[in-house]
N, C-alpha and C positions, 0 to 999 in steps of 0.2 A: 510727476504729478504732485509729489512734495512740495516742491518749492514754488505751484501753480497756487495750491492751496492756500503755502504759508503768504505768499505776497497777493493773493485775493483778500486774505486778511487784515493784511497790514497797508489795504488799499482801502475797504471800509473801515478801517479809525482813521486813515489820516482821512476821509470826506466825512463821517462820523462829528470827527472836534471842528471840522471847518462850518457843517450846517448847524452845530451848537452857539457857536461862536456867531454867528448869523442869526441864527432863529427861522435859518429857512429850512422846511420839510417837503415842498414840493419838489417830483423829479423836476420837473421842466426847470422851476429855478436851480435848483441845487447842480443840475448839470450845463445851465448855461458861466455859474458863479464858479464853479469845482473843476470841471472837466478840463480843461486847459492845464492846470495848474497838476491837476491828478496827470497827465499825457506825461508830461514834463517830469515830475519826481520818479515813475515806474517808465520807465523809457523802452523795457523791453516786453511792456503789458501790453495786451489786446486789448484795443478800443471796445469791441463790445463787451468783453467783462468790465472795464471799467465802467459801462452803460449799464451792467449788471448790478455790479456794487454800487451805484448808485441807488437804483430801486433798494435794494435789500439795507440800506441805510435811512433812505427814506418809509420804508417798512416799520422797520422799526421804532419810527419815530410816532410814529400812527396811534399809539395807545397811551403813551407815555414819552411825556415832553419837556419833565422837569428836571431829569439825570442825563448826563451826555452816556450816550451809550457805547461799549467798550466790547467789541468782538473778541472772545477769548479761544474760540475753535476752529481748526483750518479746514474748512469748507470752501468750494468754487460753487459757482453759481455760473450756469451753460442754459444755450438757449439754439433756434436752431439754427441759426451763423455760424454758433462753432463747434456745433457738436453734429453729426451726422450719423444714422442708427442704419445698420445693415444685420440681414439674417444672424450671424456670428462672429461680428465686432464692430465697433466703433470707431470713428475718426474723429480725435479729441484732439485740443488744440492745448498746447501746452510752452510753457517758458523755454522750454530746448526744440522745439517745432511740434509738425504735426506727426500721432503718432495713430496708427491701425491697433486695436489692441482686441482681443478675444474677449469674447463675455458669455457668462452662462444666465440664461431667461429664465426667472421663476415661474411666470403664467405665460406662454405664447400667445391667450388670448387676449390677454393684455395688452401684448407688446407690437400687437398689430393694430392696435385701435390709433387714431394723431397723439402724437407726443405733445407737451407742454416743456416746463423749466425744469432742468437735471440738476440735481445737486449732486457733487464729487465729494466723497467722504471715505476717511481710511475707519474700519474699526479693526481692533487688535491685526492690526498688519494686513486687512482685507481692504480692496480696495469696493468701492460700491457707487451706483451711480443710481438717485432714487429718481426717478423720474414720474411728472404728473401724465395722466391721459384723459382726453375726450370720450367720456362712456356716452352712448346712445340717451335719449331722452326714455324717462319711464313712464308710461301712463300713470298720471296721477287716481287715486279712488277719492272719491268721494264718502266720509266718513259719516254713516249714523250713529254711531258712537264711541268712545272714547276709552282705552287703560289708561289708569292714571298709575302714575310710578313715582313713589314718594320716596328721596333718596337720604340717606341719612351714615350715621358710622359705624352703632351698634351691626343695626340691620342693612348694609349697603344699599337695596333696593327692593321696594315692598310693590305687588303690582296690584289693581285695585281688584283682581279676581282672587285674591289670600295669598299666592305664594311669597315666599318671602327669602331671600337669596342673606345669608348670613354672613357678618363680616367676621366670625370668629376665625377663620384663618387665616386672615389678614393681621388680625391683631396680633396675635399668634408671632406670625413673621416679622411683624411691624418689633416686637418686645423681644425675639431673638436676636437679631441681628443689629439692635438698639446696641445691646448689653456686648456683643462681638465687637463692634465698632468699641464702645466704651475703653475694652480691656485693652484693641491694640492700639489706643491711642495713649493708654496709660504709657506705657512699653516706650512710646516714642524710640522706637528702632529701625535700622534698615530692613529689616524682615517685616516687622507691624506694617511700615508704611507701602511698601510693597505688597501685599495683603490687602489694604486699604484698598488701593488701589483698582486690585484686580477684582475685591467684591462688593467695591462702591454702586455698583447699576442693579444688581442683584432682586434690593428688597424693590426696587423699580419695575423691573423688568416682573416681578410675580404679582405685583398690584395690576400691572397691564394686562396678563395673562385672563387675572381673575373677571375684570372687567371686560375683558372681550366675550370671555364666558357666559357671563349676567346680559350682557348688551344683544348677544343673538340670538340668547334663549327668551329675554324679552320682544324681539324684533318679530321673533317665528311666532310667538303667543301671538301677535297682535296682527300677524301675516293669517295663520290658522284660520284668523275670527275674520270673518266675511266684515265688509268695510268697515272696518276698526281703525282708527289714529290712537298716539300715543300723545298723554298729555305729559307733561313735567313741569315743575315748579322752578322759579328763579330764585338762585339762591346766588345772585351775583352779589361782592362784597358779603357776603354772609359771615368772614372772617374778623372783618370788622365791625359788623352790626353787635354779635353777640360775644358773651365773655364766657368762658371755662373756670376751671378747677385750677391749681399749677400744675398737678399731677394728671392733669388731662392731655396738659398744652401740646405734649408732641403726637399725639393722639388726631387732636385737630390739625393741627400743622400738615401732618401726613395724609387726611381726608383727600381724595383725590376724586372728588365729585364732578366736577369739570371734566375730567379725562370719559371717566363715565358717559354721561352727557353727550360729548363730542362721538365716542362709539356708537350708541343708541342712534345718533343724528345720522351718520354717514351711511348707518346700515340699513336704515328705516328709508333712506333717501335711493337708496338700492332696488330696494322693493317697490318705491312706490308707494311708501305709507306715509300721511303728513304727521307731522309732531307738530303739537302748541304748547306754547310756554302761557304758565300762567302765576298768577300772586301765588307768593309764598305766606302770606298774612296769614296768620290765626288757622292754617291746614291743620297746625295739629293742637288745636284748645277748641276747635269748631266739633258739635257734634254730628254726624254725618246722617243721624238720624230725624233729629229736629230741628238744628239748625244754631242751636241756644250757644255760644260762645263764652268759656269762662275759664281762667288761669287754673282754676282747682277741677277742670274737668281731669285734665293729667295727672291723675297719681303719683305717680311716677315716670321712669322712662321706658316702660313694656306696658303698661297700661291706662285706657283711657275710662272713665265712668261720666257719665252727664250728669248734671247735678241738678238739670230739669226731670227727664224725664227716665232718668236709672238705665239708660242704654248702654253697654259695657262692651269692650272690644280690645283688640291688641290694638297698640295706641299709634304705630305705624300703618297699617291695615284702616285703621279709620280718616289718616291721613292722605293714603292711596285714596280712598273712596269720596272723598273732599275735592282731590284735586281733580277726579272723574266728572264731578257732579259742577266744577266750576267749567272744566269742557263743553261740556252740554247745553252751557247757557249760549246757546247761538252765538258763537266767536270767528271771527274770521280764520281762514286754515292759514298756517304759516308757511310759505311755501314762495322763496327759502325761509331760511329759519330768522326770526324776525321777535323779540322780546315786545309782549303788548301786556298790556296791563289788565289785568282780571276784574272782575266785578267784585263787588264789595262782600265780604262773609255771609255764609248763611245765616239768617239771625238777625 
């Protein structure tokens, strides 16, 4: 399974520099242009993984077209040609043949539903094979009104009904483990770097944790509340719309509002509940009261004051209640999730 992995990889760079070198992204081309030539260098590859590598190169091209892109992790990518699932084990197809191998099932209820694309992955010496499934369709509800969930770095996620989910232990982790890296890097040793190593996914993996936390205790609020959808704000590129502190910068860097986002979405899509995306404009300098819009409504970054009408609030809270109140303006449900453009500030 190693050396499936390592030459899966070294199958997507060599068709990787060849559809760079081209300019071509589509499968259809890129495997009438590639595959021949791909057959021929990996001689003792499976055609359908190379038909695999194909896709997962041309994937990746999908978002970003300006850098050639360079596979650095040995992953296989299976599909159901070469993979076949039985009660307790697999017949995987691998560079020394095909081989029967045992597996332990974390959800049975999962693993009965139709499979999709397996990906083959080692971590710390485990082997694992994640595979997609076909879940039943959910009834969708029909929302008469909306949480709004305003996501941010201090506050991670503020819902438009007050609660407010803190990101002090993030930061917390975020400045410990900042300052642990620092030291073994000073070190530059074989101990430090091994070290590194082993607690490089660490502050990752508790950022995941926390937001899976926030994302289903959000999902159950808005499940609770009889046809409720969740709104949320786009804050796509937001990295480079706005500018920081220097002493912020790893701060934002580390924002992982995205990850966020995509949990809220998956889980909400679980249930049955729609999410809309709406403008990010002026949520948090709008007053949710009147509507009057103005840089100096912000105090600062915990509190907001109107400077029309003296309406005072925590300034994430009044932002949740913004992006509620821009749901409401009869918007179409997103379903799937689909980026539409919000109507204009209140004000």
């Amino acid at each position: 399974m190693k050396k499936t992995t390592a030459l899966f990889k070294d199958a997507c760079n060599f068709l990787s520099e060849k559809a760079f070198e081209a300019k071509k992204y589509n499968k259809v081309i890129l495997h009438r242009l590639c595959y021949q030539q791909c057959k021929e260098k990996f001689q003792n590859f499976s055609s359908q993984l190379i038909v695999r590598a194909i896709g997962v190169v041309c994937d990746s091209y999908r978002l970003q077209q300006k850098e050639q892109t360079h596979f650095s992790r040995d992953v296989a990518v299976y599909d159901a040609r070469i993979l076949t699932w039985r009660q307790n084990e697999t017949s995987i197809w691998t560079v020394d043949g095909r081989f029967h191998i045992p597996i332990e099932v974390w959800n049975m209820e999962l693993f009965n539903l139709p499979k999709g694309q397996s990906d083959l992955i080692c971590k710390n010496g485990k082997w694992f094979l994640q595979t997609t499934v076909t879940t039943p369709e959910i009834p969708k509800i029909e929302p008469k009104q909306w949480l709004g969930v305003d996501l941010g770095v201090v506050n991670l996620a503020v819902t438009s009904d007050g609660e407010i989910f803190s990101g002090e232990k993030i930061e917390k982790a975020r400045v410990k483990y900042l300052k642990y890296r620092q030291r073994l890097q000073t070190r530059c040793s074989q101990s430090s770097r091994r070290r590194l190593r082993k607690h490089g996914h660490k502050e990752a993996r508790f950022r995941a944790n926390v937001n899976h936390v926030i994302s289903k205790k959000i999902v159950s609020k808005a499940e609770g509340t009889s046809c409720c959808g969740i709104a949320l704000e786009k804050l796509t590129h937001i990295r480079k719309r706005t500018t920081v502190r220097k002493e912020q910068r790893n701060q934002r860097l580390s924002w992982s509002f995205a990850q966020l986002r995509s949990f809220i979405e998956y889980k909400a899509a679980d249930k049955g509940i729609p999410i809309l995306i709406v403008s990010a404009v002026n949520t948090s300098r709008g007053c949710s009261s009147c509507g009057y819009v103005d840089k100096g409504n912000r105090k600062n970054q915990a509190d907001f004051v109107c400077l029309k009408c003296g309406f005072s609030l925590n300034a994430d809270y009044n932002a949740a209640l913004n992006i509620s109140h821009r749901a409401a303006v009869n918007q179409p449900i997103v379903w799937p999730k689909q980026d539409l453009q919000a109507p204009k500030p209140l004000g």
